[in-house]
FIDO-450037 format. One record per residue (C-alpha): residue in one letter; x, y, z. Coordinates in steps of 0.001 Angstrom, whole numbers, plus 500000, padded with zeros to 6 digits. Example, Ala and Ser with C-alpha at 12.3 -4.5 7.8 and 13.67 -1.06 7.14 Angstrom:
BEGIN
  type      xx      yy      zz
     a  512300  495500  507800
     s  513670  498940  507140
END
This chain:
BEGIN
  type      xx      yy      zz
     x  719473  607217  513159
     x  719389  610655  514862
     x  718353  610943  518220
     x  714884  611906  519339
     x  714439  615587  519678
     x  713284  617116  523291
     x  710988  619921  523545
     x  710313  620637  527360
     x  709795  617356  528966
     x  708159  615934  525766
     x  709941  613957  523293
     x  709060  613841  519463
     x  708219  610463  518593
     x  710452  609499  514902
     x  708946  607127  512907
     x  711389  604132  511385
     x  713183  605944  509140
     x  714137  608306  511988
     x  711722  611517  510884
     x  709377  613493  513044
     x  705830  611881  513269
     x  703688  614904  511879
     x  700123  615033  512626
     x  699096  618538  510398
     x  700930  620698  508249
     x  698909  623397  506862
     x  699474  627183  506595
     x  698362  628237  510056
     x  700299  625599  512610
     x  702453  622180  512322
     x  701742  619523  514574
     x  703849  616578  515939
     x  703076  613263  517568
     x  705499  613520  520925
     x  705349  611618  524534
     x  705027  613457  527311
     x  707891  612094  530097
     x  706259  612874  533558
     x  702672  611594  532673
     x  703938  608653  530434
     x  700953  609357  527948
     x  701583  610708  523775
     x  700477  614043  523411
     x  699992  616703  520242
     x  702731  619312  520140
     x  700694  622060  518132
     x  703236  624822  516669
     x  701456  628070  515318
     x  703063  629732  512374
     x  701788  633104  513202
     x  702295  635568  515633
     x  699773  636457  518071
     x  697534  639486  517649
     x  696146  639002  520545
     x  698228  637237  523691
     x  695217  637874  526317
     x  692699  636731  523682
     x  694955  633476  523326
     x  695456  632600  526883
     x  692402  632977  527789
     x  690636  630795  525126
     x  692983  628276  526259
     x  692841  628673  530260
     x  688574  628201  529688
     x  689844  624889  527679
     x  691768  623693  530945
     x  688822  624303  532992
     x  686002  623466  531551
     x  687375  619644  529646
     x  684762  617072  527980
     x  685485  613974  526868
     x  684820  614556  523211
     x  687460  617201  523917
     x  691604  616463  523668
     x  692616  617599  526702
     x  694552  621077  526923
     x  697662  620177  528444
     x  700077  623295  528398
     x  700110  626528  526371
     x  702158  629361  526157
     x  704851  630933  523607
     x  708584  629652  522527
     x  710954  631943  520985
     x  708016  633771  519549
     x  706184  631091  518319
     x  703027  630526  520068
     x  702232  626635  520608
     x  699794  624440  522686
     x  699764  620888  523898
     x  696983  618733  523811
     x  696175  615293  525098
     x  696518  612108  522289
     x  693711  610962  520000
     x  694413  607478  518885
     x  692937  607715  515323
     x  692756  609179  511908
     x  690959  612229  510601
     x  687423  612395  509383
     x  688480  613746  506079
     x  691243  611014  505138
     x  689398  608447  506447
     x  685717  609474  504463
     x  688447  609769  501357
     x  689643  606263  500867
     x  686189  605109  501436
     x  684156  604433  498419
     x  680828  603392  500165
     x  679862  603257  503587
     x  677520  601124  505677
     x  674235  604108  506348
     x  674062  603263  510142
     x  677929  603336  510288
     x  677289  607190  508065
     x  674369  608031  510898
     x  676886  607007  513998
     x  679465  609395  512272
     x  677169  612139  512098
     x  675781  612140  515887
     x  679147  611723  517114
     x  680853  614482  514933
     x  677876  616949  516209
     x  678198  615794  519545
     x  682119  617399  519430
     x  681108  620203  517554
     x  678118  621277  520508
     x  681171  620878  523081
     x  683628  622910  521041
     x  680761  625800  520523
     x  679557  625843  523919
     x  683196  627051  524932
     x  683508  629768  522073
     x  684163  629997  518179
     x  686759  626955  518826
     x  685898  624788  515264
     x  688762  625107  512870
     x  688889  625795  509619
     x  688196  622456  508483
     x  686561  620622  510794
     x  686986  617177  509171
     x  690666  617506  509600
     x  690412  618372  513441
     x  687621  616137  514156
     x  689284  611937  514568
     x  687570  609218  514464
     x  688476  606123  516810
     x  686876  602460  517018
     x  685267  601658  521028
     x  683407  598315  519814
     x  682841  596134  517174
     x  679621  598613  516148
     x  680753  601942  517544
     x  682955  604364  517071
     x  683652  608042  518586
     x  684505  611409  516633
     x  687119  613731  518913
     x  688439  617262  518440
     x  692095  616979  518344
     x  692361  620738  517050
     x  690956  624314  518070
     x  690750  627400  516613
     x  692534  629419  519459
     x  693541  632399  517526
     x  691970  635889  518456
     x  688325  634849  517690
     x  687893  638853  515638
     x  690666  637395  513138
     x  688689  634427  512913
     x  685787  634154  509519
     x  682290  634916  509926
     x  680122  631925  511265
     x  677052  631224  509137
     x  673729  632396  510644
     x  671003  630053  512162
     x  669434  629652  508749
     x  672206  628804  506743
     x  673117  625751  509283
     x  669343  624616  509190
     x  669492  624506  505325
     x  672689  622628  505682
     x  671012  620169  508397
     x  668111  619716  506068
     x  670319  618750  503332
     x  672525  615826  505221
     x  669211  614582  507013
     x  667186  613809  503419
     x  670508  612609  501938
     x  670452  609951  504841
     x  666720  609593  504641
     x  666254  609086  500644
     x  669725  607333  500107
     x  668232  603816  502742
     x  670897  605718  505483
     x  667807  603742  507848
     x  668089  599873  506983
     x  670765  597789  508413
     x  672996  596853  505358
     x  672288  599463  503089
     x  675558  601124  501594
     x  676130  605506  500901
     x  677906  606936  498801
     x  681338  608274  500906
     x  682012  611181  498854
     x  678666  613116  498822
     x  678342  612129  502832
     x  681837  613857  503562
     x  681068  616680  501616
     x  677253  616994  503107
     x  678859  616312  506833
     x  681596  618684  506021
     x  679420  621645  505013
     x  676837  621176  507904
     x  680174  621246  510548
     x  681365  624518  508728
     x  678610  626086  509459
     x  678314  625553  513037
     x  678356  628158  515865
     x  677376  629224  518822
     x  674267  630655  517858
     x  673275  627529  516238
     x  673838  624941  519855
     x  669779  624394  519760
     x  669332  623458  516238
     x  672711  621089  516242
     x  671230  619345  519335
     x  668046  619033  517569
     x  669701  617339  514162
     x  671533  615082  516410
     x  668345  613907  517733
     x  666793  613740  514769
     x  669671  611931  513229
     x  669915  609350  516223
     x  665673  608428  515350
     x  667247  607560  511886
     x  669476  604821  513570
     x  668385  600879  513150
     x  667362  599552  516276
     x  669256  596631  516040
     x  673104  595763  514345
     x  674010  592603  513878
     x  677845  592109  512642
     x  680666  594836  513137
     x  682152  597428  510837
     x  683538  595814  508243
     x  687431  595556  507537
     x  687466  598245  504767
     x  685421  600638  506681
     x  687225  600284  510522
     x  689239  603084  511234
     x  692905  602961  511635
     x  694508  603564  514923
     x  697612  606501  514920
     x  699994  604182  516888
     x  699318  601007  515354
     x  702202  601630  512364
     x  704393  602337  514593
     x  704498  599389  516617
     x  705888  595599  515653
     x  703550  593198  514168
     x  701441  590438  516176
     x  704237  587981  514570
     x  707073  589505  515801
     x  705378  589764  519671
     x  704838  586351  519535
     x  708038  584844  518675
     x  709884  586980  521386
     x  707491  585446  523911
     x  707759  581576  522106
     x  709177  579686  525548
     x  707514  581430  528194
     x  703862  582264  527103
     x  701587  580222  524509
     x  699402  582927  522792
     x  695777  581723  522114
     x  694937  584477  519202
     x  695169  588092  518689
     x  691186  588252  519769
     x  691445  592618  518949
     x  689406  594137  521172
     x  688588  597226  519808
     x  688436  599391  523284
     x  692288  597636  524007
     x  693381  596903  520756
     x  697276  596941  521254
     x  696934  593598  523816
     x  696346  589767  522578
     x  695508  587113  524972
     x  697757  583904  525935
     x  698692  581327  528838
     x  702032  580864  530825
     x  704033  577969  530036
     x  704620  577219  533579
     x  701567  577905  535816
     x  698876  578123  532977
     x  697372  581618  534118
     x  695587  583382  531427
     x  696941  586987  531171
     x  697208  590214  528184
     x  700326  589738  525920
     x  701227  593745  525386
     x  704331  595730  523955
     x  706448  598142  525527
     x  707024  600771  523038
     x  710625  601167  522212
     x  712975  604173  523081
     x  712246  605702  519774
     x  708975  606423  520058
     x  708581  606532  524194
     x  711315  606594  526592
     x  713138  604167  529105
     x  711370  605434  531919
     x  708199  603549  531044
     x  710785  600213  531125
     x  711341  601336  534655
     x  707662  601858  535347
     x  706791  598367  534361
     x  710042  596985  536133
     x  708809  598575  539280
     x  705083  597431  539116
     x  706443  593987  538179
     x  707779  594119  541793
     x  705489  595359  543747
     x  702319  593987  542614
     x  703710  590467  543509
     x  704219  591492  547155
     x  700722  590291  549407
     x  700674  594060  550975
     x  699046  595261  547636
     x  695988  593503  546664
     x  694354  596126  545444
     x  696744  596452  542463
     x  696470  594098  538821
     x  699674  592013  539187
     x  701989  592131  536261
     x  703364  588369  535902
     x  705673  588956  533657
     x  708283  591477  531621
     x  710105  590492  529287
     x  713455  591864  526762
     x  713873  590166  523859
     x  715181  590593  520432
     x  714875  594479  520826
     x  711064  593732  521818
     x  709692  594085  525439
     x  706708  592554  526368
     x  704856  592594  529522
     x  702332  589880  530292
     x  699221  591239  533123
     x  697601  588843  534564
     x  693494  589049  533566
     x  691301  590517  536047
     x  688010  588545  536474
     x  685817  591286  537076
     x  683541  593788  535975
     x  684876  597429  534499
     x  683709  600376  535265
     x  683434  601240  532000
     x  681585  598360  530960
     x  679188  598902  534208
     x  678599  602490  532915
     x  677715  601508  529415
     x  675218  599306  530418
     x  673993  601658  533446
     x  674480  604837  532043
     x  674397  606552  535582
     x  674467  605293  539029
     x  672466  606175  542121
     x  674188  608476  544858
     x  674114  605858  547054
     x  675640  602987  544411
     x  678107  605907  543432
     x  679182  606020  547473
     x  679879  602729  547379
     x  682765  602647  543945
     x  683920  605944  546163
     x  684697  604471  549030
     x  686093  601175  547831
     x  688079  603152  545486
     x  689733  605188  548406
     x  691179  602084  549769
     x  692879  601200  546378
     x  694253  604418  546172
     x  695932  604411  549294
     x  697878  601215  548259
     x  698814  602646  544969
     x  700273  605977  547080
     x  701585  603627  548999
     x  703176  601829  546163
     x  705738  604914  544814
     x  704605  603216  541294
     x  704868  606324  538651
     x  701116  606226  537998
     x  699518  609680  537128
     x  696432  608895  535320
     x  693544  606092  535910
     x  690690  605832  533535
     x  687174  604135  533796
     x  688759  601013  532127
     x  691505  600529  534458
     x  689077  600070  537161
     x  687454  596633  538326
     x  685153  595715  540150
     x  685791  592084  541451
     x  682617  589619  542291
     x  684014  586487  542453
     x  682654  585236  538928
     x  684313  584914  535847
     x  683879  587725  533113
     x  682579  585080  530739
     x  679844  583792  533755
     x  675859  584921  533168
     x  676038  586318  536927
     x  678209  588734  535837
     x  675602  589659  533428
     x  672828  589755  535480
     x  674711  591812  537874
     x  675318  594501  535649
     x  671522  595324  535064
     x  671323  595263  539012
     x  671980  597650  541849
     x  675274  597947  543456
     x  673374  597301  546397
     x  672021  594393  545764
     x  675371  592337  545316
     x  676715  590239  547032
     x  680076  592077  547637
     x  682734  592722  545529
     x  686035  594247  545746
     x  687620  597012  543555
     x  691280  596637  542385
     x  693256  598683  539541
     x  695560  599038  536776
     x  698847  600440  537880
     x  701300  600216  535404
     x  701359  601876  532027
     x  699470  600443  528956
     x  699157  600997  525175
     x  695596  601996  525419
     x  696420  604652  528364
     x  699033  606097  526695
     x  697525  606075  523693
     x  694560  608233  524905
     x  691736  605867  524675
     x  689328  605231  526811
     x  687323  608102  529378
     x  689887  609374  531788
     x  687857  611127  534719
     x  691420  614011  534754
     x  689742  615848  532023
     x  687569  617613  534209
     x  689932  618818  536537
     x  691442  622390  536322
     x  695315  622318  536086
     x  696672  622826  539767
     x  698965  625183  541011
     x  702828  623754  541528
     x  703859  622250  544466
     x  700589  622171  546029
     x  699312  618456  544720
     x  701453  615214  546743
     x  699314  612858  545094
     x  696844  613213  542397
     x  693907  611215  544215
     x  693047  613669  545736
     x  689423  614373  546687
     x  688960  616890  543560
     x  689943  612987  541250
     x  687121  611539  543123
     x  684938  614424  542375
     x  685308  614225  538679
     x  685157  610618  538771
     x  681683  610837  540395
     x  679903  613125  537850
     x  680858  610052  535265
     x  679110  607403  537933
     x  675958  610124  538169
     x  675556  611051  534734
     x  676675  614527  535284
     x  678959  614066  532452
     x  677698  611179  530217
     x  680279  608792  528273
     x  680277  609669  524423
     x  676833  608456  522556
     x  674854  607905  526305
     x  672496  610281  527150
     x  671274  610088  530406
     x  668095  610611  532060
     x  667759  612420  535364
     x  666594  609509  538238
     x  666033  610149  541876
     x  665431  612858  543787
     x  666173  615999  542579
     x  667463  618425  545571
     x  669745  615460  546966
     x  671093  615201  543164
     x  671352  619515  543350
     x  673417  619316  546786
     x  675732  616617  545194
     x  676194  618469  542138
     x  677113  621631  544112
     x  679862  619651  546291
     x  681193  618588  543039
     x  681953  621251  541718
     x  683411  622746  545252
     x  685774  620264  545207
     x  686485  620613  541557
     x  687056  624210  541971
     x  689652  623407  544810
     x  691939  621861  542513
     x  693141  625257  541011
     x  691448  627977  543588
     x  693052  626118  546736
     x  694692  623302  547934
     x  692599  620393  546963
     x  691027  618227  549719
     x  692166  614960  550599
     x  689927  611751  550107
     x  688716  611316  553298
     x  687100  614546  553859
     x  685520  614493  550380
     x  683817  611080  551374
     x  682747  612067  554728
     x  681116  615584  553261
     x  679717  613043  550764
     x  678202  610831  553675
     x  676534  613295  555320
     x  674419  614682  552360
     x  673171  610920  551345
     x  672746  610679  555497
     x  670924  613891  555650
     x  668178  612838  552495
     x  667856  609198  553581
     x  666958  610722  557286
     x  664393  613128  555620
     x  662705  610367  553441
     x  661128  608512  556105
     x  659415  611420  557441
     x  656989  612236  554198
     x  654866  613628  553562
     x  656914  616765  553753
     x  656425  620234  552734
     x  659074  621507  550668
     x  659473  625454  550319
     x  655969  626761  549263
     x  654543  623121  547537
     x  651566  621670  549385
     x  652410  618675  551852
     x  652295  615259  549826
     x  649411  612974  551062
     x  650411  608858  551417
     x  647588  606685  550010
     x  645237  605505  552025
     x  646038  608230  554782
     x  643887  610972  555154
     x  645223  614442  554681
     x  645969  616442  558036
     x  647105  619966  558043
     x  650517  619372  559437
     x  653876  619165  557504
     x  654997  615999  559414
     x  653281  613114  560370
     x  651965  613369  563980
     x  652334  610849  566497
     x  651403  610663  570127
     x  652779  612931  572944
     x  656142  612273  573969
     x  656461  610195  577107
     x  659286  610090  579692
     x  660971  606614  577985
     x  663982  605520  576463
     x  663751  605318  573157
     x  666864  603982  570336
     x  667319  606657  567935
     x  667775  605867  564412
     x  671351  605616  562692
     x  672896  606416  565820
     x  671238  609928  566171
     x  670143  611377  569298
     x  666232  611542  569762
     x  666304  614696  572265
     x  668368  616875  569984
     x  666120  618846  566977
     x  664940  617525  563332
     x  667532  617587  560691
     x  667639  620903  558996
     x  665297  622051  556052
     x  666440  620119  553080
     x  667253  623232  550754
     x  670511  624286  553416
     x  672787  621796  551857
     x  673319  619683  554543
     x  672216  618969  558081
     x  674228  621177  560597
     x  676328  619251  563298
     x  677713  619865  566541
     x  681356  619513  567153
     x  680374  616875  569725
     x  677522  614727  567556
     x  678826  611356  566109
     x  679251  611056  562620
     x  678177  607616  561202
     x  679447  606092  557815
     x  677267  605672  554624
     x  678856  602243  555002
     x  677016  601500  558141
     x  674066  603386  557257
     x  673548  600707  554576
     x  674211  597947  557270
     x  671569  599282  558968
     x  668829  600155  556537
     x  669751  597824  553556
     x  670331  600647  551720
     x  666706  600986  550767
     x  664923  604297  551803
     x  661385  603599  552931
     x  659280  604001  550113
     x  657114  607306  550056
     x  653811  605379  550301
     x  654719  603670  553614
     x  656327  606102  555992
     x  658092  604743  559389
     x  655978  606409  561790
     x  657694  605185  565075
     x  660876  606446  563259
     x  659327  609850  562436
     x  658467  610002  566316
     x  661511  609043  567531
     x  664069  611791  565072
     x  660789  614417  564968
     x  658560  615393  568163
     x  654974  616786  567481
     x  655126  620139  566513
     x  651751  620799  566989
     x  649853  621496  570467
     x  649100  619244  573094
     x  645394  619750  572302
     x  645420  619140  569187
     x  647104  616172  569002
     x  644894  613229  568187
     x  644673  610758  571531
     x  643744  607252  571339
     x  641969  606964  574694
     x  640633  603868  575539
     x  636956  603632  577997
     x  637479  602656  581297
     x  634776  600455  581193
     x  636337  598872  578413
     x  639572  598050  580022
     x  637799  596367  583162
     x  636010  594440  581243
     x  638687  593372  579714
     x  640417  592111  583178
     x  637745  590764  584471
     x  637168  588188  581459
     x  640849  587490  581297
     x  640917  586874  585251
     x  637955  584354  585132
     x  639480  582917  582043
     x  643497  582366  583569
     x  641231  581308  587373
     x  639520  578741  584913
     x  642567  577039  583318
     x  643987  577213  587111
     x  641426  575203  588716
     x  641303  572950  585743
     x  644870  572596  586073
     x  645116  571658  589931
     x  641737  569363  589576
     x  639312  571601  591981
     x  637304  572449  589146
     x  633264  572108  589378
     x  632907  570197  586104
     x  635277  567826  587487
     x  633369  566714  590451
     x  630658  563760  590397
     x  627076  564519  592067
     x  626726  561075  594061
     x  623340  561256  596549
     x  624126  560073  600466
     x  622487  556627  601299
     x  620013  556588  603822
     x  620770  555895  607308
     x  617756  553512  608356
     x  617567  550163  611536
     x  615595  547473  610173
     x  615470  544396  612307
     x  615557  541529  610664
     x  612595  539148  611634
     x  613641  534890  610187
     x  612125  532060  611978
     x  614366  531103  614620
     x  614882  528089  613542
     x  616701  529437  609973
     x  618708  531729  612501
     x  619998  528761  614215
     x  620461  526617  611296
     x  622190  529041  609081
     x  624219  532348  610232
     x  623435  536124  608396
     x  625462  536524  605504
     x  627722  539145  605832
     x  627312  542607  603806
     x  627779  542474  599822
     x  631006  544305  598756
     x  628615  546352  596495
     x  626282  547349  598895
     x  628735  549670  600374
     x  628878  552949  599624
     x  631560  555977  600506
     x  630203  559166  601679
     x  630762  561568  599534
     x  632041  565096  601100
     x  628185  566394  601060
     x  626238  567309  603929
     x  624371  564280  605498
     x  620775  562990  604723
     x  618330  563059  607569
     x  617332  559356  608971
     x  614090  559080  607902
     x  612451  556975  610675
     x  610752  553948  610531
     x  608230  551879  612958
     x  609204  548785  614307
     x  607336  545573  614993
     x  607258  544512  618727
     x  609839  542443  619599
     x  609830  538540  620138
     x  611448  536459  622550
     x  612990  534256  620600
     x  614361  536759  618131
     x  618419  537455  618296
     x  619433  540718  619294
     x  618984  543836  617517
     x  622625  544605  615125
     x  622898  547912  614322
     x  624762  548767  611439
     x  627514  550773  610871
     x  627907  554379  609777
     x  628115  554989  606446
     x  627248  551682  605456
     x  624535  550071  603000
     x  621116  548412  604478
     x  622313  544181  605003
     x  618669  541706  605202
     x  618880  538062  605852
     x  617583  536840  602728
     x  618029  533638  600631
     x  621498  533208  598497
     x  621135  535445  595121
     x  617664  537194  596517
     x  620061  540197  597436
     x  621362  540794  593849
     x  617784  539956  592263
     x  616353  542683  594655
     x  619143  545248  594136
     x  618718  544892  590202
     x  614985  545693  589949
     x  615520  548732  592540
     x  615871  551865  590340
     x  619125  553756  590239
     x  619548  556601  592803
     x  616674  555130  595183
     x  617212  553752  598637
     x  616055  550161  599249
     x  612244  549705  600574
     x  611828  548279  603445
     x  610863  544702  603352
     x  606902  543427  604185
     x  605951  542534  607430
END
């Protein structure tokens, strides 16, 4: 077998039989499947037969493909001229032409014919926007590749980069729209609408064929419009997939071993479950280690003949490294394995979320949400620079996002129809070493945005213009193939985004690109800058009338008003000095900083806040007063006086009440005291016969005769006459102070007379 032939750094991939892998042969160029060595990725080697007419008119049609890339788009790799023969590189499409495949069709499902149709107009928009760039035929340079079980994509592999004068006449506006009637009522009358009803292949190809043809760029608004139309036509919902005769055929699947031959090679050392082809990653099949029972991806290495040794080395070298505990960040490869002139790699599954599974189901992502990926990301990128691995491309399915719940688990469900911000946490980690799929060209690789950069001025390509293009995919800037996004949030912080995009885009080839860091702190500060400006609405915005909350009634000034500003400490929000002035208008891009301010994370911003901007009907109005003083006059500024009268009132009731609870407290209290009269102070002489006197002493004073003097001011004696005394009578006793009246009377007359004495009354004197 003859050995592989090397043009440049890219080596033509030979089939079994040792022949060139050809891709188009037709009277105007030849093209060749080859693999590019310093990316690691297949590319199309496209070899014009014909001279140039015009060089200028050449280069530049392909220097506007390098800059301005879409994902329906191969991506224009290299250009230029080789021993007179003019050629062009472009990136891989992993599938078979429209016109071969439409060919060995005989029917074809009429949603599967409708899917075709949006997606093949879809390319064609992209190729017209950037010139006359459809080929002759466009079903041979439009190829159609399998994403899902029920979708596919169409790509443009070829362009027509010849002088665009040399090129034929377009068709006018009205000969497309006669075309686009046709292919619409064909899908219309022939049932193209119900779920399993069946075309005819032929007359669609030919229908779809003539409609491309006739494309141009003076015809963008009426494709758009037929793919919109067409997309109406579309059943709501599939159930099944595309069925075996109608899938598309991948380009690198023949040239590969069978599922057979991967699995004996691996028979001792990993137990494969099934092939389980999953149509985004169909080279991989799924199995479990012998020894520790870890599920993980069974791929192949490609061999020499259609590759090179170097990606061997790359997967020896992630092999090592992604074992190591310094790089967590990085999908560990658990095994690599040489055997019977097969090698296999086994990559251990990661239990996570995609980001191109997250964007299918989000479409686009906040600014904030979009912050967060960024700045996770960053840290993963520094431990694959770190890492020396030979990594030069990362697409949206090499990146995970890891939650801590299986992929299988309904949280991860749930979490994909939620905010970023509402997670829990998760952790991002990504694909290092080379796969089928990457090389293949599947997938959305965030690079094809990027201008090509200038030699020797790139030492790592993460750089902050990578992060750039990957965040117009996470904003909708640049939707995924058959999404079509709908603006949300507000619209001058999505402007100011848009416009550092591109900056940093435009870096890439103008300048030196900028590093990741100061792309995510520029970043920062515009989603600091709005979420400052939010809480202080209503607010007027060039020459539109100030907003008015509900339930607020409207005032003439642009912020909301709050009282004077007194001499006080007061914590400024997000770490932002109160005294210094408002943030800037929101149409300067950005809010202006001294060299001396402190700059705060987004990070901690969301630590802060929650990451929820006050809503517009509820503005913080101690926040607006701290960040904004009044700008309005001290007279005019609505006081809240309160009477004076008022506030004394006030005191006084809340003195007598806390003088109340005191008294009650310490027992001093008027209702606590008992109202007992004094007694009556009176000497009455008691008059028995002397005889009883002799015979029988006084009785002494009844215990409940006495009384205790209360702490009142003392009764008068009320005086009383006395009989004249007799001889024989004793002596006069006087009785004590304070004490109740004592007569000699008989035993139990005392407590007879006391009970029919009414309550509170001193004793009567007794009868003479």
């Amino acid at each position: 077998m003859p050995e592989p032939s090397l043009f440049r750094h890219y080596q033509i991939v030979q089939d079994a039989d040792g022949n060139n892998v050809e891709l188009v042969r037709n009277s105007e160029q030849v093209a060749v499947l080859a693999f590019d060595l310093e990316r690691l990725e297949y590319v199309h080697c496209h070899v014009l037969l014909e001279p140039l007419q015009n060089r200028a008119a050449f280069e530049e049609t392909c220097k506007m493909l390098q800059k301005r890339g879409h994902p329906a788009l191969a991506r224009m790799m290299e250009f230029g001229e080789d021993e007179g023969n003019p050629f062009y590189i472009t990136s891989n499409v992993d599938g078979e032409s429209l016109r071969p495949y439409l060919a060995r069709l005989q029917e074809i499902p009429g949603w599967l014919a409708i899917m075709i149709a949006t997606r093949a107009l879809e390319a064609a928009v992209a190729l017209c926007e950037r010139g006359e760039l459809i080929s002759e035929s466009p079903l041979d340079g439009l190829r159609i590749v399998q994403t899902a079980p029920q979708a596919v994509q169409v790509l443009a592999a070829d362009y027509h980069v010849l002088d665009s004068s040399a090129s034929k006449k377009r068709a006018l506006k009205t000969g497309f729209e006669k075309q686009a009637k046709f292919l619409r009522t064909f899908l219309v009358e022939q049932g193209g609408t119900l779920p399993d009803h069946a075309l005819a292949a032929a007359d669609f190809a030919e229908l779809l064929g003539a409609c491309l043809s006739s494309a141009g760029v003076g015809v963008i608004a009426a494709m758009r419009e037929l793919r919109t139309s067409l997309q109406k036509l579309s059943p709501a919902e599939l159930s099944g997939e595309i069925p075996t005769a109608q899938k598309p055929r991948a380009l690198l699947a023949p040239l590969l071993a069978g599922y057979q031959d991967v699995a004996r090679g691996l028979v001792n050392l990993v137990r494969i479950q099934s092939q389980r082809l999953d149509m985004a990653n169909p080279y991989s099949m799924r199995g479990t280690l012998t020894k520790t029972g870890r599920s993980v991806l069974i791929e192949q290495v490609p061999p020499a003949r259609i590759s090179h040794a170097r990606v061997k080395e790359a997967d020896d070298a992630a092999f090592k490294i992604t074992k190591q505990r310094d790089n967590p960040s990085l999908i560990t490869l658990a095994l690599v394995n040489e055997s019977e002139d097969i090698t296999c790699l086994a990559e251990e599954i990661a239990e996570g979320i995609s980001l191109a599974e997250l964007m299918r189901e989000r479409h686009c992502l906040e600014v904030q949400e979009a912050y967060l990926v960024l700045a996770g990301l960053d840290t993963a990128l520094t431990q694959l620079d770190k890492s020396t691995l030979p990594t030069s491309k990362l697409r949206l399915e090499d990146i995970f996002l890891l939650t801590g719940f299986a992929r299988e688990d309904s949280r991860s469900t749930k979490l994909l129809v939620s905010k970023l911000n509402e997670w829990p946490a998760f952790n991002i980690i990504v694909r290092a070493h080379p796969t089928l799929a990457s090389m293949s060209g599947r997938g959305t690789d965030p690079a094809v945005l990027l201008p090509p950069s200038r030699d020797g001025t790139i030492m790592t390509a993460w750089h902050g213009g990578w992060l750039a293009a990957l965040c117009k995919f996470l904003l909708g800037f640049e939707p995924l193939l058959g999404i079509h996004v709908e603006t949300t949030g507000g619209v001058r912080e999505r402007e100011t985004v848009t416009r550092l995009l591109d900056d940093e885009i435009a870096k890439v080839a103008e300048t030196e690109p900028s590093q990741r860091s100061d792309f995510l702190a520029r970043y920062a500060r515009i989603i600091q800058h709005y979420d400052l400006a939010k809480p202080n609405e209503p607010v007027r915005l060039g020459g539109t009338e100030p907003a008015v909350s509900p339930g607020l009634k409207p005032r003439p000034q642009t912020v909301p008003v709050s009282k004077a500003p007194v001499k006080r400490e007061v914590s400024a929000p997000f770490g932002i000095d109160s005294s210094r002035p408002s943030p800037v208008a929101l149409t300067s891009g950005g809010a202006a900083r001294g060299e001396d301010e402190p700059s705060i994370g987004f990070a901690e911003l969301l630590f802060r806040n929650g990451g929820e901007p006050s809503p517009p009907e509820a503005p913080d109005w101690a926040l607006a007063a701290a960040s904004a003083p009044p700008r309005l006059p001290a007279h005019l500024i609505v006081r809240e006086d309160v009477p004076i009268w008022l506030k004394a009132a006030v005191f006084l009731s809340g003195s007598m009440v806390i003088g109340a609870m005191c008294a009650h407290l310490s027992g001093s209290a008027l209702w606590q005291k008992k109202h007992t009269p004094a007694p009556v102070e009176a000497t009455v002489p008691s008059q028995p016969s002397a005889a009883a006197a002799v015979a029988k002493p006084a009785p002494a004073p009844a215990p409940k005769a006495m009384a205790v003097e209360p702490d009142v001011p003392k009764a008068i004696p009320v005086p009383v006459p006395t009989p004249p005394l007799d001889v024989t009578a004793p002596p006069e006793t006087s009785v004590p102070r304070g004490s109740g009246v004592s007569l000699s009377l008989p035993s139990g007359a005392a407590n007879q007379l006391r009970d029919q004495l009414p309550a509170g009354n001193p004793p009567a004197p007794p009868p003479r």
